[in-house]
N, C-alpha and C positions, 0 to 999 in steps of 0.2 A: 504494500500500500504506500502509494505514495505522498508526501505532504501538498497539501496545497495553499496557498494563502488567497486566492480568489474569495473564495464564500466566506471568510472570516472577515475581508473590508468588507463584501457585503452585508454583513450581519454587523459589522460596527456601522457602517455607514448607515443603515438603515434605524438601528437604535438611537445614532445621534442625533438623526434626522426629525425622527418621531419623540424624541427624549422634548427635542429643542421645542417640538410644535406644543406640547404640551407644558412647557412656561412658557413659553411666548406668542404662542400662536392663537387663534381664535377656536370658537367651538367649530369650525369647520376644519379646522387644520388640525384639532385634536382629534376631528373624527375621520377626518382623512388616513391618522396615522393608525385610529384602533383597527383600519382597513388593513392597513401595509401588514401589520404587526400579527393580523392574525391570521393574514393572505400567508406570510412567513413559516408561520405557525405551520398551518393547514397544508401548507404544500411539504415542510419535512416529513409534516408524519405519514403522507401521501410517499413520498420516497421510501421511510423506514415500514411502513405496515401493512402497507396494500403490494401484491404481487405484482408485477411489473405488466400482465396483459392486461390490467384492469385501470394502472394507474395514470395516461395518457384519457381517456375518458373522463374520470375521477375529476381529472388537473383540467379539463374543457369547461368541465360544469362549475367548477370551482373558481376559473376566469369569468364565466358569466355571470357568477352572483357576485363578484368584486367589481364587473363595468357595472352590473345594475346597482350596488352599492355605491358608487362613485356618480351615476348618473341620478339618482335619487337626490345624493348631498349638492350636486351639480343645481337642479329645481331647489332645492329649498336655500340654497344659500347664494346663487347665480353666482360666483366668485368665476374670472378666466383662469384661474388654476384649477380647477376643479375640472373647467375644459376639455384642459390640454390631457391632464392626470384619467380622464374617462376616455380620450380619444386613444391613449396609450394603453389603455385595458381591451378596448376595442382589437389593436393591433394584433395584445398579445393571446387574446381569444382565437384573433385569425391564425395565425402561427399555430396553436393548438392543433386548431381542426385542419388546416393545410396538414402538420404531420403524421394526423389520425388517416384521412382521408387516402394520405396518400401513401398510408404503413411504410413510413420513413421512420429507420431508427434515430435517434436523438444523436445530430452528428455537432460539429462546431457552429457551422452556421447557426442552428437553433442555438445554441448554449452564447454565440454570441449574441444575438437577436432580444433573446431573452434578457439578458443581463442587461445589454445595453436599455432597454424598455424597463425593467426595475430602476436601474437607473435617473428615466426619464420622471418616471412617478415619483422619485425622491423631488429631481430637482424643482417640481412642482410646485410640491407640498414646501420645498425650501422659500419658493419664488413667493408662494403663499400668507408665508411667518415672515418672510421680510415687507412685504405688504401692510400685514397687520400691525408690525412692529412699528415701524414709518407712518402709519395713519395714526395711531398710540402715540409717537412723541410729537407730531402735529398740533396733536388735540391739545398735548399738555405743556403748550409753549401759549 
């Protein structure tokens, strides 16, 4: 087995992410993160527990309650992070079902795809909390 460091900045990067939104972010951006956080969740234990002809399904259905989660806080909060972060759930839905569809194993392209699209939903939620922050010390000047 070899060490990796990818998925450990992921998992920092994502904790810090969601850490930040929830001091300084709004209740959109704190609920953006219980999203990421439990999307995170949900998909290890989708890798650790579910046998692997099941788990590509599993990971579709579980993209599409995270865009419908994201497109939900999208309507009730209209924030354009919220946008971008539900357009980027969109994406990584398609990827899903593209690989389903077309019994492709999970090669680099997806693992970059992917990643790079978790990514995109951090910087969001980041573009987000700096929004709220900046409207915050506006207000208290």
């Amino acid at each position: 087995m070899t060490f990796q460091l990818a998925p450990f900045l992921g998992m920092a990067a994502t904790l810090l992410v969601c850490g930040l939104a929830f001091v300084r972010g709004s209740a959109a951006e704190r609920w953006g993160a219980v999203i990421v956080i439990g999307g995170s969740i949900v998909s290890l234990l989708i890798q650790l527990l579910l046998p692997k002809s099941v788990q590509g399904v599993v990971s579709l259905l579980c993209e599409g309650v995270y865009g419908f989660c994201f497109l939900m806080l999208a309507l009730r909060y209209a924030s354009p992070w919220l946008g971008g972060a539900m357009l980027l759930q969109a994406i990584q839905f398609s990827l899903h079902a593209y690989y389903i569809v077309g019994e492709k194993a999970h090669d680099q392209t997806y693992r970059i795809v992917n990643n790079l699209n978790s990514v995109g939903v951090l910087i969001c939620i980041l573009f987000g909390i700096v929004a709220t922050w900046r409207k915050r010390a506006q207000a208290g000047k």
